[in-house]
Residue, then its C-alpha position, 0 to 999 in steps of 0.5 A: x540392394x539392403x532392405x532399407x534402400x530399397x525402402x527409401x526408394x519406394x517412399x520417393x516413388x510414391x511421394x513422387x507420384x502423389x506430389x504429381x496427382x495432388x499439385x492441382x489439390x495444393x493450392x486448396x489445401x494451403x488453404x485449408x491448412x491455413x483456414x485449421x491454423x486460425x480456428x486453432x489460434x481463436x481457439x487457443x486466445x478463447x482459452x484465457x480464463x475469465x477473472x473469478x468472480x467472488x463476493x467478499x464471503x465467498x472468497x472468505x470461505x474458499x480461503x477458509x476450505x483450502x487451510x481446513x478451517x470449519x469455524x472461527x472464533x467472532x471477533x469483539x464488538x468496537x461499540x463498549x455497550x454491546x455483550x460482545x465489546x471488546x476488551x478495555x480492562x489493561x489487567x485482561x490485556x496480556x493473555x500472552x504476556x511476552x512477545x517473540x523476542x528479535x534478538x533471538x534466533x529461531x534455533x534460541x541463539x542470541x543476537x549480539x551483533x548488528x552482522x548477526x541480525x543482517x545476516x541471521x535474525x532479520x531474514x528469519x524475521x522477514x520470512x516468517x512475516x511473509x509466511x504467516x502474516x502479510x504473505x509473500x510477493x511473487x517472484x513474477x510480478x510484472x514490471x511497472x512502466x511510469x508516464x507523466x499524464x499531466x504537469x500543473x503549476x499551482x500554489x499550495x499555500x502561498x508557495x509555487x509547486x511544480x504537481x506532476x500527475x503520474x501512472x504506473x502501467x503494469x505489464x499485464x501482457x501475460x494476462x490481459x483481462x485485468x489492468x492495473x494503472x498505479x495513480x500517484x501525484x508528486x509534488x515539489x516546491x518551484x523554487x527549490x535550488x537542489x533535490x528535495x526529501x519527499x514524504x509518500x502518503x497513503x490516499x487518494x491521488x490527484x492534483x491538489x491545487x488546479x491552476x485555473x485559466x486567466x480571467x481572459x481565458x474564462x471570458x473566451x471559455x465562457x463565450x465558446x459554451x455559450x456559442x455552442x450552447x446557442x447551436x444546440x438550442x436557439x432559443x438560448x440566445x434570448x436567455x444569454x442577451x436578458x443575462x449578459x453579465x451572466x457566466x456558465x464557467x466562473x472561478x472557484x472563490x478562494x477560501x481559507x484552508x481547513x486547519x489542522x486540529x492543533x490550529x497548524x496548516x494543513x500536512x501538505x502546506x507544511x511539507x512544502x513551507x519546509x523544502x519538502x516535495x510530497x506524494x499522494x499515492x492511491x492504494x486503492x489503484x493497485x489493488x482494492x480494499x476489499x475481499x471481492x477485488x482480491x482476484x483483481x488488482x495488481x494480486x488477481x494479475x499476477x494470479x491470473x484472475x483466480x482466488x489466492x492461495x493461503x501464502x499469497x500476499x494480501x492487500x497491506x503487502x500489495x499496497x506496499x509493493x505499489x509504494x515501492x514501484x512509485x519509489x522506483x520512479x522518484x529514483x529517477x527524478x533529478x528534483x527529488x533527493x531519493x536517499x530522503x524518501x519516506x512513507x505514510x498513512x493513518x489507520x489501514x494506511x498507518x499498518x501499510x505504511x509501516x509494512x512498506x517501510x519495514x519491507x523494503x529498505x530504500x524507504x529512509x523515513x515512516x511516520x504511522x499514524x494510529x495502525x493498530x492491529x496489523x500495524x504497531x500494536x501487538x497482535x497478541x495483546x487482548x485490547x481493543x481490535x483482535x485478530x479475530x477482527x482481522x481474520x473475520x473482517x479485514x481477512x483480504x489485508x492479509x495472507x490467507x494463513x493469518x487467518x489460522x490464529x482465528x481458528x477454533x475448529x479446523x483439521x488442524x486443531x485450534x490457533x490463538x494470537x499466541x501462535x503467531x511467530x512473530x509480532x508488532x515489535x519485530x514489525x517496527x524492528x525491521x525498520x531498524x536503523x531508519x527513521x521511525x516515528x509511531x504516531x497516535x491521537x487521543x481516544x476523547x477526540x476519536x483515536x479510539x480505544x480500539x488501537x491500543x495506545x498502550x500496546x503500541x507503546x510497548x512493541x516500539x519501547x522493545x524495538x528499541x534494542x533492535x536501534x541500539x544493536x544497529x548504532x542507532x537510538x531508540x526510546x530512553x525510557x525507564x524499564x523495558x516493554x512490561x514496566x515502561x510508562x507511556x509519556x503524557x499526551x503531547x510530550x513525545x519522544x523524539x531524540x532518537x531514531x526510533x520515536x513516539x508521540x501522542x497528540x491530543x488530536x483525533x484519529x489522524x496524525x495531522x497534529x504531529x506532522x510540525x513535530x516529524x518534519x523537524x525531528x527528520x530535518x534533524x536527522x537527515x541534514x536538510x535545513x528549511x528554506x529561509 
């Protein structure tokens, strides 16, 4: 017998003899592996990191120590007496006087064809916007799952609505410390006859018009309080007899809508006079406005609770992919005509409208409302809010190596705003052929300065070669982005694709809400209800 048998045969000998002794010990040891298996498993559960916890400054430094950065320039003061206001001098504002052209590859070849931007300029556009300013979504983001929380009939105006309150769960199951529930409310008109264009709108979500119980209903929700209330406390039957006529519950008086500042009803009331459903969607539900939330919210999620690196998404990009999901869900609702959805949002929501829209094409309309830096403006222009203000205060909105271009000490020298690949007029471009309409208000009634109107002007007057490229048209005004004259206040421009107007309103793009349901019904068909 080799040597190798005889091996084999020795070791089923012995595994024999020790099967023989060790029976009476299995029955304990079963235990016990088992007992090893569980400690091993709460161990192993135990392990998931707990979310980390930073203030607003503490995220903004570790932010700063991973890209290098030691010091960054202070951005201008918005108060025009302070020694550090910002810059309201029109002959300053251009430091970097050109902007990054978007018809121009990276490698200086020209664009002439709508084939060539689809294909070479937009994807280069995209990914730098990605890289440098916004940040870029993980692959890896869980899926979102829709459920209808609540159905109200209510009256918005004198017109039935049909109010569905909605949540977005988040499949957090790779990571079930942090959940993130998407709030929205869609709203339609009850009487349409066919699938209506609805317009998404940054803010808080909500039931807009709660249907109240019938009078009987109060009588008996009235009765029940206080028969409940008498069982708590007896001696509250003598206060109910001395007051009979005395309600705890009473109906909420009617009261005459706020008008909008040009006099017009309130946005929603128009939206729904004209066919039109619409959507209030909660930014803050997928992720909050603020530093100390950004390892929370929909980017700690996906991060696992640990602060972001410098190419992760910020806020504005977060609450666009939120927008997007809820998008998802209108595809699905035959009451909605899908192929006329639109975005918008005023300020902060004016910047995340317009990065929504520029992202993700599905989106057929955008109306952005004063955005400035972030938004429409022009990040190198030195007018008002700077990018200084942005990598400095609002840094969370943004990926982290945006903040480079505040820089003025680092291991990799100095940035300015001239740094920056790419800029606001490339930004509106991308919506390019869609539905486009920038929106601002007047500085003597609150638009202030700060949002450089004239900036805005500009990117949108150059965007508009980007329209014309793709068979659509943009604004026809005398001059290009340089010599162009902004049109005077309420005197818009709206016979194309892509447009402007200034309202003489304030900080809100209320007053030019008539003009954009008009100038989209023109555009996608849609005829109001007679």
């Amino acid at each position: 017998m080799n040597t190798e048998l005889q091996r084999f045969h020795r070791g089923r000998q012995v595994h024999r003899s020790t099967w023989v002794t060790g029976q009476h010990l299995f029955g304990c040891s079963a235990i016990a592996i088992a007992l090893l298996f569980s400690i091993a498993s709460r161990a192993q559960s135990t392990t998931v990191s707990t979310p980390v916890t930073f203030t607003a400054d503490q995220d903004h430094q570790n932010m700063m120590d991973q890209l290098g950065i030691k010091a960054l320039r202070p951005g201008p003061s918005g108060d025009e007496k302070a020694p550090n206001h910002a810059n309201y001098d029109e002959s300053k504002a251009n430091p970097f006087p050109t902007l990054p052209d978007p018809l121009t590859l990276n490698d200086g070849e020209k664009v002439t064809t709508a084939k060539m931007w689809w294909e070479k300029r937009r994807p280069e556009i995209v990914d730098m916007y990605e890289k440098y300013v916004y940040g870029r979504v993980p692959h890896d983001v869980p899926k979102v799952t829709w459920t209808v929380n609540a159905i109200d009939h209510e009256m918005i105006g004198f017109n039935p609505v049909i109010a569905k309150d909605l949540i977005g769960q988040v499949d957090n199951s790779s990571y079930p410390e942090i959940s993130v529930k998407i709030h929205m409310t869609l709203v339609l008109p009850a009487a349409a006859r066919g699938p209506v264009p609805v317009l998404m709108m940054f803010g808080r979500a909500g039931f807009p018009s709660p249907n109240e119980p019938s009078a009987d209903d109060m009588d008996r929700v009235n009765k029940a309080w206080k028969t409940l209330l008498v069982q708590q406390d007896p001696s509250l039957k003598e206060v109910f007899e001395q007051h009979p006529a005395w309600d705890l519950v009473k109906p909420t008086p009617f009261q005459f809508p706020q008008r909008n500042e040009d006099g017009d009803s309130p946005n929603t009331w128009q939206l729904i006079a004209a066919g039109w459903g619409f959507v209030l969607f909660d930014p803050a539900s997928v992720q909050a406005d603020n530093g100390a939330g950004i390892t929370r919210g929909i980017i700690g999620l996906v991060n696992k609770g640990q602060p972001r690196k410098p190419e992760n998404w910020g806020a504005l990009r977060a609450w666009a992919w939120g927008a997007s999901r809820g998008l998802d869900y209108l595809e699905t609702d035959p009451a909605v005509d899908a192929k006329h959805v639109g975005i918008e949002g005023v300020s902060r929501y004016g910047k995340a409208a317009l990065v929504t829209m520029a992202f993700d094409q599905r989106f057929a309309m955008v109306l952005v409302g004063s955005s400035g830096k972030g938004g429409a403006t022009p990040l190198r222009r030195n007018y008002g809010e700077a990018v200084e203000s942005l990598t400095g205060g609002e840094y969370y909105w943004m990926a982290g190596n945006f903040m480079k271009y505040g820089a003025s000490e680092a291991t990799f020298g100095t940035k300015t705003p001239g740094d920056i690949p790419v800029d606001s007029n490339e930004l509106i471009a991308l919506c390019a052929p869609r539905l486009t309409f920038i929106s601002y208000g007047i500085p003597e009634k609150g638009d202030a300065h700060w949002l450089d109107h004239e900036g805005s002007f500009m990117a949108t007057v150059d965007a508009s070669r980007v329209f014309e490229l793709l068979g659509a048209k943009g604004l026809k005004v005398e001059g290009d982005y340089h010599t162009a004259k902004m049109p005077p206040v309420n005197q818009g421009i709206l016979d194309g694709q892509l447009a402007w107007r200034q309202h003489d309103g304030g900080h809100t793009d209320a007053p030019n809400m008539k003009w954009f349901i008009q100038w989209a019904d023109k555009f996608i068909g849609h005829t109001p209800p007679q």
